[in-house]
Each structure stands twice: as C-alpha cells, then as structure tokens.
N, CA, C and O atoms as a GROMACS GRO file, in nm:
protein
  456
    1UNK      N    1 -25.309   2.572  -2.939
    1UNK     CA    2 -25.213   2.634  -2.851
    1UNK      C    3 -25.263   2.767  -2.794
    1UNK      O    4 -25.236   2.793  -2.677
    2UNK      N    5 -25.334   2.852  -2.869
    2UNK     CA    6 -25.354   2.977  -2.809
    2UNK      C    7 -25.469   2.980  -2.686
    2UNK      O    8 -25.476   3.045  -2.582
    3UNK      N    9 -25.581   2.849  -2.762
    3UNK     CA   10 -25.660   2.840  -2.616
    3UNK      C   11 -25.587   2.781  -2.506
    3UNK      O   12 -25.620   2.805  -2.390
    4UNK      N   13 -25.512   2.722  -2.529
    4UNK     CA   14 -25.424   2.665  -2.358
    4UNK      C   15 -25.334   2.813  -2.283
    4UNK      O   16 -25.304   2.823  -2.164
    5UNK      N   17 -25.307   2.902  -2.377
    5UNK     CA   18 -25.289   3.026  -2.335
    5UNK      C   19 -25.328   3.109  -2.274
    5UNK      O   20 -25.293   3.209  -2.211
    6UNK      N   21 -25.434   3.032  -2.309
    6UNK     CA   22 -25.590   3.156  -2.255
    6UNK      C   23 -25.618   3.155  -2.139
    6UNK      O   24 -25.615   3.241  -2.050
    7UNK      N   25 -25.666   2.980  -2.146
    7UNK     CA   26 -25.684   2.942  -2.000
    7UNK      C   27 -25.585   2.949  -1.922
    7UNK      O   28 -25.611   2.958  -1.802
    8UNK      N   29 -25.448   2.946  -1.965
    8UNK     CA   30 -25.335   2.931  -1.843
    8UNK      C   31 -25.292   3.124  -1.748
    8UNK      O   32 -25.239   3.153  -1.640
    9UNK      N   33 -25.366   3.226  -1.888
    9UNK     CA   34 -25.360   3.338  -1.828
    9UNK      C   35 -25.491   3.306  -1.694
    9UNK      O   36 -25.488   3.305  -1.571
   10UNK      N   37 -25.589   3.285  -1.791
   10UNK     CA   38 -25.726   3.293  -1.701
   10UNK      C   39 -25.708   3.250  -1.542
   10UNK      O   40 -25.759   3.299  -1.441
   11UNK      N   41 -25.609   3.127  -1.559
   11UNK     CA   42 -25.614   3.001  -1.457
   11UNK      C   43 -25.500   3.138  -1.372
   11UNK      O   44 -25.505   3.150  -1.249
   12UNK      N   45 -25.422   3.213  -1.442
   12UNK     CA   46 -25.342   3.258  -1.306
   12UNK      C   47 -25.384   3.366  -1.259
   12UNK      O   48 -25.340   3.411  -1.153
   13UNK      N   49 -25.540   3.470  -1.378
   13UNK     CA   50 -25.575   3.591  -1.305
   13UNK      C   51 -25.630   3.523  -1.210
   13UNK      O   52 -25.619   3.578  -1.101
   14UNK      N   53 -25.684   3.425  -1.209
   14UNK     CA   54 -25.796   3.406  -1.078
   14UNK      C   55 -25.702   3.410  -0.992
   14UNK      O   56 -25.672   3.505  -0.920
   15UNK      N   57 -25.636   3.269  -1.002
   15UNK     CA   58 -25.525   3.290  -0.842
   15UNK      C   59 -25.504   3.364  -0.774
   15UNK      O   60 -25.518   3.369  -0.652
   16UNK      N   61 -25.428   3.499  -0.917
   16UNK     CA   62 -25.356   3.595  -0.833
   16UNK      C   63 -25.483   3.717  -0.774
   16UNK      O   64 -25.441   3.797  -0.692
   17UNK      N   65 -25.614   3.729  -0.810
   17UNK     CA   66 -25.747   3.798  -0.791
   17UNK      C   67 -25.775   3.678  -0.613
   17UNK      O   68 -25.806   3.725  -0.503
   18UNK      N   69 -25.750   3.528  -0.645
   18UNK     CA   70 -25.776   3.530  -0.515
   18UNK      C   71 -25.684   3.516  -0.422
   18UNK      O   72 -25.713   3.452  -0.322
   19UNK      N   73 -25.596   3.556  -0.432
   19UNK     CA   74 -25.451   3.577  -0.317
   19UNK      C   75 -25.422   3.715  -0.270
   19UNK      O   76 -25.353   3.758  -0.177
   20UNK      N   77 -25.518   3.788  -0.388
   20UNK     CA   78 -25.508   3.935  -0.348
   20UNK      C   79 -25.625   3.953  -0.257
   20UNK      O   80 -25.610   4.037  -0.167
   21UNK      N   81 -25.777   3.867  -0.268
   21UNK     CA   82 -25.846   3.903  -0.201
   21UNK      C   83 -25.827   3.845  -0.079
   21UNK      O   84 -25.877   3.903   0.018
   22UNK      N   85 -25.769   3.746  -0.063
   22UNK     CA   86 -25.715   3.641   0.090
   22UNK      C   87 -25.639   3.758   0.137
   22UNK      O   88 -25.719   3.823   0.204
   23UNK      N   89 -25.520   3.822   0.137
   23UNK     CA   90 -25.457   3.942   0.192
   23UNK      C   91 -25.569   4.060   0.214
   23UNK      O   92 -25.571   4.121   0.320
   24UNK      N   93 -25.645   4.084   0.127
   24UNK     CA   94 -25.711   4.234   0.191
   24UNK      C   95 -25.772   4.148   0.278
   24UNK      O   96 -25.777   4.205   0.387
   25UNK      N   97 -25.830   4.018   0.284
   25UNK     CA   98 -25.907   3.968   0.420
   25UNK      C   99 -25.812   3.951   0.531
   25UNK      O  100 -25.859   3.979   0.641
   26UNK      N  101 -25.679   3.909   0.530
   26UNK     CA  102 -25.611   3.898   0.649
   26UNK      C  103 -25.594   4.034   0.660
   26UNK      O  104 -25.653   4.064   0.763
   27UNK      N  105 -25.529   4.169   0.592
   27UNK     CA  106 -25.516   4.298   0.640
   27UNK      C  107 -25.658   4.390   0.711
   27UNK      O  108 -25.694   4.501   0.750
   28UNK      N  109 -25.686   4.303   0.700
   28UNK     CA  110 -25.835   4.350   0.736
   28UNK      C  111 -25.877   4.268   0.882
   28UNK      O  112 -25.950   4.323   0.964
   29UNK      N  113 -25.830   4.151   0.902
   29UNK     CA  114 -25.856   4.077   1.063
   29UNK      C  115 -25.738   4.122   1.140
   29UNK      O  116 -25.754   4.144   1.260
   30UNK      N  117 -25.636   4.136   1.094
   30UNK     CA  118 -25.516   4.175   1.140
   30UNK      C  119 -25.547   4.350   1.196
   30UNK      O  120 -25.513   4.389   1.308
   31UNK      N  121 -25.596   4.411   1.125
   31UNK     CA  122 -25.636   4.563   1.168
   31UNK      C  123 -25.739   4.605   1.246
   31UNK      O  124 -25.750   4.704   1.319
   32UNK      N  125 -25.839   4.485   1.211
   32UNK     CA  126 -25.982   4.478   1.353
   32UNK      C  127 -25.916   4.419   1.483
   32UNK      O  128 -25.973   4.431   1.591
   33UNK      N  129 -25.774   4.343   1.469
   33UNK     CA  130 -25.738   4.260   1.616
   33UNK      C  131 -25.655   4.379   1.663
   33UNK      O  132 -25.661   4.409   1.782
   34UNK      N  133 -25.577   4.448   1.579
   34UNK     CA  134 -25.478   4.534   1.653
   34UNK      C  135 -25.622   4.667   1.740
   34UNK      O  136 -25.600   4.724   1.847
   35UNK      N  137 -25.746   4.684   1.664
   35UNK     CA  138 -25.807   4.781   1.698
   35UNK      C  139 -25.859   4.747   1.857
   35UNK      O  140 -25.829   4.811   1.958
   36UNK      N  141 -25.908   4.680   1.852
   36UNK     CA  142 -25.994   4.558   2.005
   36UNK      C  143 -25.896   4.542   2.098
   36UNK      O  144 -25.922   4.583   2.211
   37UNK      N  145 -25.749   4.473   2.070
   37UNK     CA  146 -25.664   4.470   2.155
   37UNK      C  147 -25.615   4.660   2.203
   37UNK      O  148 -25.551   4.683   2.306
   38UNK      N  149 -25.646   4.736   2.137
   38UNK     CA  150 -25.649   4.887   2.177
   38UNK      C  151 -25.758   4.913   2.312
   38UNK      O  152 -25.753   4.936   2.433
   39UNK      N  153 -25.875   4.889   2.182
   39UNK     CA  154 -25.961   4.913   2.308
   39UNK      C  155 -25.952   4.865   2.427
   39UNK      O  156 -25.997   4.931   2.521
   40UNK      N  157 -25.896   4.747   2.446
   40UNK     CA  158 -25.916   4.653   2.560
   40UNK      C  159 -25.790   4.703   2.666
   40UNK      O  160 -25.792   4.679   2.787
   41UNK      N  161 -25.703   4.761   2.610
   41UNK     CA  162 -25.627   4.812   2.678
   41UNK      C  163 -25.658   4.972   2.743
   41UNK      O  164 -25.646   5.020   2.856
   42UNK      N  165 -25.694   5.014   2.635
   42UNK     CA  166 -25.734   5.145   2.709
   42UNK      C  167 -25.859   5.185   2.805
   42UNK      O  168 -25.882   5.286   2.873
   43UNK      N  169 -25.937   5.053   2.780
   43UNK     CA  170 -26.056   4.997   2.878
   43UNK      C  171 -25.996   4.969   3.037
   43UNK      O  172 -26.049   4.991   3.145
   44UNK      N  173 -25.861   4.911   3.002
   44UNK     CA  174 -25.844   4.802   3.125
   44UNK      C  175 -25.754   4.918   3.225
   44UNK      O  176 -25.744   4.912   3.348
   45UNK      N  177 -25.689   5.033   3.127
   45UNK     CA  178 -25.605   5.157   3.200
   45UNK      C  179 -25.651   5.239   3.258
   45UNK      O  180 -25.595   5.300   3.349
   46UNK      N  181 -25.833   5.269   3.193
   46UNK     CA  182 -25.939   5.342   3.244
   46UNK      C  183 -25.999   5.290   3.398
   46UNK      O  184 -26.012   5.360   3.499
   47UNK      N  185 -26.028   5.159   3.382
   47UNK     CA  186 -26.062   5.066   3.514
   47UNK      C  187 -25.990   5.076   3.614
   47UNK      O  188 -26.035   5.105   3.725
   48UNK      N  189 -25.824   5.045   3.580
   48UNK     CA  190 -25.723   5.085   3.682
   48UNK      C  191 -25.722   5.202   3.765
   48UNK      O  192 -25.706   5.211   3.886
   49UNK      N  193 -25.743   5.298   3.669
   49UNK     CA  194 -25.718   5.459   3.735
   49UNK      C  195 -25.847   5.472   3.794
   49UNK      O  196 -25.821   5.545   3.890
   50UNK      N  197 -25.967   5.450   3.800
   50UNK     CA  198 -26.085   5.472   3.835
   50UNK      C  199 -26.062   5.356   3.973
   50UNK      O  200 -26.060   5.413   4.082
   51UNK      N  201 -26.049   5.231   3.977
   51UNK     CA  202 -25.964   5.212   4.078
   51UNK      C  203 -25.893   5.278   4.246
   51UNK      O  204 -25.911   5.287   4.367
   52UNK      N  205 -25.803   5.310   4.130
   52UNK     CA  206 -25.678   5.371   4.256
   52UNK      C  207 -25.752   5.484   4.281
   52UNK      O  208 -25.772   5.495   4.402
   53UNK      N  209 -25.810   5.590   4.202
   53UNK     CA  210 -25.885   5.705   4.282
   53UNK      C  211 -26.002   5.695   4.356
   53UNK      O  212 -26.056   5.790   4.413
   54UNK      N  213 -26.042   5.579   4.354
   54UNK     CA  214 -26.147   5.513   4.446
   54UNK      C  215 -26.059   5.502   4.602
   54UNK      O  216 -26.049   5.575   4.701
   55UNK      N  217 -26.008   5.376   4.565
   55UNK     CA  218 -25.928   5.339   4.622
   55UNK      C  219 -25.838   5.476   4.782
   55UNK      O  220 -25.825   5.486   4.904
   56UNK      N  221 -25.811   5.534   4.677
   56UNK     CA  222 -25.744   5.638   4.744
   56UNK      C  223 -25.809   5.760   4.810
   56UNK      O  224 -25.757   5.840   4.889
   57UNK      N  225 -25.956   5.758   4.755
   57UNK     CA  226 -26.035   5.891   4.829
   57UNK      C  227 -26.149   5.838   4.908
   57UNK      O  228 -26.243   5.907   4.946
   58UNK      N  229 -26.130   5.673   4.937
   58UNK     CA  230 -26.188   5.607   5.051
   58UNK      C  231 -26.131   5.578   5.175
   58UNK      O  232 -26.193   5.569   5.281
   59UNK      N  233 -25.961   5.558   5.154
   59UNK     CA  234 -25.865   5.587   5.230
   59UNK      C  235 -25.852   5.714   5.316
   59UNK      O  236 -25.810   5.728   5.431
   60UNK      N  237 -25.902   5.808   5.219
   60UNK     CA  238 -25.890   5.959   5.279
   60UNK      C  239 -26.011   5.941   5.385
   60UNK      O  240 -25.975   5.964   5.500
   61UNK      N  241 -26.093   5.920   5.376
   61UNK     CA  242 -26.233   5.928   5.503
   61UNK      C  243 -26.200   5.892   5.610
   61UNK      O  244 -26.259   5.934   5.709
   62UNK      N  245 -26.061   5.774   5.624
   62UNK     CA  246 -26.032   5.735   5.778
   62UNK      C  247 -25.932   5.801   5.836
   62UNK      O  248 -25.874   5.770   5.940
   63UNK      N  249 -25.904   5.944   5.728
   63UNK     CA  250 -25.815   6.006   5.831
   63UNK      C  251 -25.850   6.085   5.941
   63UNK      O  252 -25.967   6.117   5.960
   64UNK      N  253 -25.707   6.138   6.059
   64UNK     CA  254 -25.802   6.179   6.165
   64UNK      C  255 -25.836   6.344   6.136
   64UNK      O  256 -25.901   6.412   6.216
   65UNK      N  257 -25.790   6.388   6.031
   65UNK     CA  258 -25.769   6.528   6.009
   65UNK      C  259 -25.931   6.530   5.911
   65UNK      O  260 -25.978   6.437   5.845
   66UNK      N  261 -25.986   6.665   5.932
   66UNK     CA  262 -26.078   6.697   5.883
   66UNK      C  263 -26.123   6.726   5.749
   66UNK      O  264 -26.231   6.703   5.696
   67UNK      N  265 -25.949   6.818   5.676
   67UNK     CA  266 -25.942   6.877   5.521
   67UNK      C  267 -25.935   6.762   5.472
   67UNK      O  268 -25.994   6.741   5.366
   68UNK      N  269 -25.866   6.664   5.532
   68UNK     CA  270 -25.819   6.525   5.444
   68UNK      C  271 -25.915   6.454   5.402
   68UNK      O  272 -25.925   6.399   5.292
   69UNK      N  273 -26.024   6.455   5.532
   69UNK     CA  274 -26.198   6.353   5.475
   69UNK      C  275 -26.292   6.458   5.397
   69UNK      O  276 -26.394   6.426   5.336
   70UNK      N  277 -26.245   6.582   5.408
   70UNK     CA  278 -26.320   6.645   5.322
   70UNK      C  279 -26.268   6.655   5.174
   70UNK      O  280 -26.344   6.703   5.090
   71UNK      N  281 -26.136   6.608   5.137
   71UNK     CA  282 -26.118   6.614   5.028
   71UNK      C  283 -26.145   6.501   4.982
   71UNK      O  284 -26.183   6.500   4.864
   72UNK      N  285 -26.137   6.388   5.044
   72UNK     CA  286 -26.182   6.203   4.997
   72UNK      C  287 -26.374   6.233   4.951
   72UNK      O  288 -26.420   6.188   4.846
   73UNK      N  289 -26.441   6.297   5.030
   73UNK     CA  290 -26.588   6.325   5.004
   73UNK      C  291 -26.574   6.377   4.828
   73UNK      O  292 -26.599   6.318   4.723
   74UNK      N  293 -26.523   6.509   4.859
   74UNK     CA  294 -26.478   6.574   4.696
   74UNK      C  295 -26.435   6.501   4.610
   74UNK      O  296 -26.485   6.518   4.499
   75UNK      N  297 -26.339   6.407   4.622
   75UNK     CA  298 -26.298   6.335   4.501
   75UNK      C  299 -26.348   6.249   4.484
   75UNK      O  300 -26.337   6.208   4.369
   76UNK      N  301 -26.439   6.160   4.584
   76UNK     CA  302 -26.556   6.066   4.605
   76UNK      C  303 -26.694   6.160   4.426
   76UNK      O  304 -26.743   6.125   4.320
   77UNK      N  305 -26.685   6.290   4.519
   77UNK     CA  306 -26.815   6.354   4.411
   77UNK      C  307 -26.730   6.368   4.278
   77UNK      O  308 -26.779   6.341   4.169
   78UNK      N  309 -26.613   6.408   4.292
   78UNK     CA  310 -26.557   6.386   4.109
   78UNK      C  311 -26.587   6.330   4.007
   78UNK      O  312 -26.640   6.351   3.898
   79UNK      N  313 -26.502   6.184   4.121
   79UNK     CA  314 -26.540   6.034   4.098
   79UNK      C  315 -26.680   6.033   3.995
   79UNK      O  316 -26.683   6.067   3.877
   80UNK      N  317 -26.784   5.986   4.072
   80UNK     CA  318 -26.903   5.981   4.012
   80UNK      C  319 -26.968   6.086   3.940
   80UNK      O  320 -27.088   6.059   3.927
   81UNK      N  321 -26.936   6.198   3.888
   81UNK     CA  322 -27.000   6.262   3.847
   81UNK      C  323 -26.907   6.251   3.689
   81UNK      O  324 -26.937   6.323   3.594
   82UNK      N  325 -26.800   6.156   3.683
   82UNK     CA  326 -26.684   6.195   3.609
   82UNK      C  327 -26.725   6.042   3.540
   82UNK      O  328 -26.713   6.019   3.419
   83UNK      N  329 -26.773   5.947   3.636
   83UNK     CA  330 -26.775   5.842   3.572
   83UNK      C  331 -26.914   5.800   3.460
   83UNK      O  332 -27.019   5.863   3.469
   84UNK      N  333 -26.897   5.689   3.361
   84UNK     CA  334 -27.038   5.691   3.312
   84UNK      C  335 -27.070   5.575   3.388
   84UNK      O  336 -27.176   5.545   3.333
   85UNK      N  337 -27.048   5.470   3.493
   85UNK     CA  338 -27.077   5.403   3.528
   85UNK      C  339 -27.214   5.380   3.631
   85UNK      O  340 -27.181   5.317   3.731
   86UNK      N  341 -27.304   5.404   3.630
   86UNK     CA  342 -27.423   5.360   3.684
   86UNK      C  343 -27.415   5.310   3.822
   86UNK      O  344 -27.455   5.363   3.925
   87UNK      N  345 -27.346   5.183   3.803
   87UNK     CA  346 -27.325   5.098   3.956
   87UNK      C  347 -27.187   5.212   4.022
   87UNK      O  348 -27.180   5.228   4.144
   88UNK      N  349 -27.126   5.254   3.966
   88UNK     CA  350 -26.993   5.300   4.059
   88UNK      C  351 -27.083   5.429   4.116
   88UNK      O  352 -27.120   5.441   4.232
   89UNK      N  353 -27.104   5.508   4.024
   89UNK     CA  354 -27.232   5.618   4.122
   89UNK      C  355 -27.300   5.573   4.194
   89UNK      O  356 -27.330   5.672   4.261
   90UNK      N  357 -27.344   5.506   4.228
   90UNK     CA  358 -27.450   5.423   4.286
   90UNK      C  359 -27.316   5.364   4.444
   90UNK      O  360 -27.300   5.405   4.559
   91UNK      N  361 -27.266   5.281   4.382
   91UNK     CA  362 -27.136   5.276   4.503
   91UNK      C  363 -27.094   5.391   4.611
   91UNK      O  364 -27.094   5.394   4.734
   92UNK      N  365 -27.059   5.482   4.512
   92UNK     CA  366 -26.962   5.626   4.594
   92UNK      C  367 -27.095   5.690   4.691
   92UNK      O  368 -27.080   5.740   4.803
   93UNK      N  369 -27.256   5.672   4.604
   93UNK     CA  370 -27.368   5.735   4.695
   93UNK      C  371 -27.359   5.659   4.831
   93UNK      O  372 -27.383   5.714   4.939
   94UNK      N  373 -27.323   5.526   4.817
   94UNK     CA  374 -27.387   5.416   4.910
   94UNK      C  375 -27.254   5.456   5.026
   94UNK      O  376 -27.268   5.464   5.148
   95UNK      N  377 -27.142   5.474   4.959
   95UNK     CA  378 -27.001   5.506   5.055
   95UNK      C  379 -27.039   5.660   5.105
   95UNK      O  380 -27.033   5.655   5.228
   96UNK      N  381 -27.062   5.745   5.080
   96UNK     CA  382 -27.057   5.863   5.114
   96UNK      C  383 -27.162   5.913   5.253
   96UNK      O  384 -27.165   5.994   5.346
   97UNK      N  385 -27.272   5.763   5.166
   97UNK     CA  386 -27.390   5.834   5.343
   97UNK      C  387 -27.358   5.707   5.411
   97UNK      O  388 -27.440   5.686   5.501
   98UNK      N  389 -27.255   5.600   5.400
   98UNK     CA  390 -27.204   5.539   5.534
   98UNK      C  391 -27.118   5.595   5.577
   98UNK      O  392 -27.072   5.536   5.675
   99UNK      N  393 -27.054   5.711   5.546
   99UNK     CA  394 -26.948   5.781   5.592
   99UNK      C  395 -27.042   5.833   5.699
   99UNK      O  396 -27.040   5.792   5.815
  100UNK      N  397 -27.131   5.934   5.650
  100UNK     CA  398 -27.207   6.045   5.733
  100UNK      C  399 -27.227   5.927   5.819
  100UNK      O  400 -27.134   5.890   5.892
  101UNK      N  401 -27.329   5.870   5.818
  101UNK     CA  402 -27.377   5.835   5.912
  101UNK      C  403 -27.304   5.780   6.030
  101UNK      O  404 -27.338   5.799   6.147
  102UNK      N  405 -27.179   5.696   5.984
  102UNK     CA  406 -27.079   5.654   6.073
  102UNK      C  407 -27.014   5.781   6.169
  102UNK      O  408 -26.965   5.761   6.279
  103UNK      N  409 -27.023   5.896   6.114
  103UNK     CA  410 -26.994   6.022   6.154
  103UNK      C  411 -27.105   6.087   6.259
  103UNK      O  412 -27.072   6.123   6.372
  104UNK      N  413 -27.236   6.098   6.210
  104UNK     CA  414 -27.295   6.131   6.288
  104UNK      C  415 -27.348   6.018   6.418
  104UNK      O  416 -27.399   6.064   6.520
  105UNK      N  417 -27.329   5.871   6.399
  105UNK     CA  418 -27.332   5.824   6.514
  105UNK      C  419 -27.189   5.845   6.641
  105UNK      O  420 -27.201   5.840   6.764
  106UNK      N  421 -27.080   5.866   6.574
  106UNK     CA  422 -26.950   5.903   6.629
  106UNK      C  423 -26.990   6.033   6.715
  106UNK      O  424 -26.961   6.010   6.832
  107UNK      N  425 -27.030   6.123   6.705
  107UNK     CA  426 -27.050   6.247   6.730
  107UNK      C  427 -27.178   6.233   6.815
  107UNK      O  428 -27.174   6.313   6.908
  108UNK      N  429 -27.273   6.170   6.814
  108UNK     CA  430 -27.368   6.147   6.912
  108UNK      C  431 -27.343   6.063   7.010
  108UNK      O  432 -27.380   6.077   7.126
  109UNK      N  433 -27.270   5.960   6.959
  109UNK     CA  434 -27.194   5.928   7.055
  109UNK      C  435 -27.106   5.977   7.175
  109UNK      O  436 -27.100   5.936   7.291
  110UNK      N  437 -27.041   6.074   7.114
  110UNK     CA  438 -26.910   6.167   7.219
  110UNK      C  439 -27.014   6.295   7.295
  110UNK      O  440 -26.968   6.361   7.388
  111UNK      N  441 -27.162   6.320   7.241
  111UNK     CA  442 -27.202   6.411   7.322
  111UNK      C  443 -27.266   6.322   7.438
  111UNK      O  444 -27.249   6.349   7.557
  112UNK      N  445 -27.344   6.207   7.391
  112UNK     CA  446 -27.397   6.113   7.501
  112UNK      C  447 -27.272   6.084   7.627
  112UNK      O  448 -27.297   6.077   7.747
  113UNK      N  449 -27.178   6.075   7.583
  113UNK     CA  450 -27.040   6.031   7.663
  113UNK      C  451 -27.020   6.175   7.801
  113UNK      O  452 -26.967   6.168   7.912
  114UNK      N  453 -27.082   6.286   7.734
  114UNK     CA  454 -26.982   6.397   7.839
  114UNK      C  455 -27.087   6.431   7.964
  114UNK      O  456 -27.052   6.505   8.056
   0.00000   0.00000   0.00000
C-alpha cells in the first residue's frame, strides 16, 4: 500500500509540474503576442503620421502663395531628416528638386514670354 502511495503522489507531482509548466508556456506566448501586436500597431500609427505629413507638405508646393511652398520644402526637410527611412529620404530628395526644377522652368518660362 505505501508504494501505490508513492507512485500516486509521484504520478500527481508530475502532472501538476507539467500543467504548471504548460501555463508558464502559454503566459509566455500570450505575452510575446500581446508584445508584436504592440509593435505592429505602433509601427502602423508611425507609417500613418509619416504619411499624412508627407502627404500634406506635398500639397503645400502647389500652392499659389510663396510662405505656404516654403513651408511644404521645410517640412519636406523635417520629414527626412526626422525619418530613419532610407527610401523616404531618398523620395522627399527626388520631390524637392522636381519642385525646383518645375519652378525654375516656370520662371524661365514667364521671362522667355515678356
């Protein structure tokens, strides 16, 4: 009788040793998913806003007022100097001297004209 005791403790530390270790493994996938679904959100809020201030200080270049395209240039240089993105610097460079240049053919244009 006492060895069937033994084993029947033995038989339930294990269980309960592996039901405890099955929980620290789910508290543990459960806490890496809540972490990733973080990141991925605060990735995807970062993208957004980098976005709309794109978005919005490329808008500014077609206005007809002067302070207004000079502030879209400025927030254009924010932009990229703010971002770590490689290609988006690379973008705002590629937007900024089609601006000029669209500018300085505009303007050679209107002196050829008079």
């Amino acid at each position: 009788m006492p060895v069937r005791v033994d084993v029947m403790q033995l038989s339930l530390t294990a269980a309960a040793g592996t039901g405890g270790g099955l929980a620290l493994w789910l508290a543990f996938r459960r806490q890496r998913s809540a972490e990733i679904t973080g990141q991925h959100t605060i990735h995807d809020a970062t993208e957004r806003r980098i976005t709309e201030l794109y978005t919005s200080a490329t808008e500014q270049l077609g206005s007809e007022h002067a302070a207004v395209r000079l502030a879209g240039l400025y927030a254009l240089d924010w932009l990229g100097r703010d971002s770590t993105h490689p290609t988006l610097r690379q973008t705002i460079v590629d937007v900024a001297f089609a601006y000029l240049r669209a500018t300085a053919r505009r303007r050679r244009g209107f002196r050829q004209g008079q």
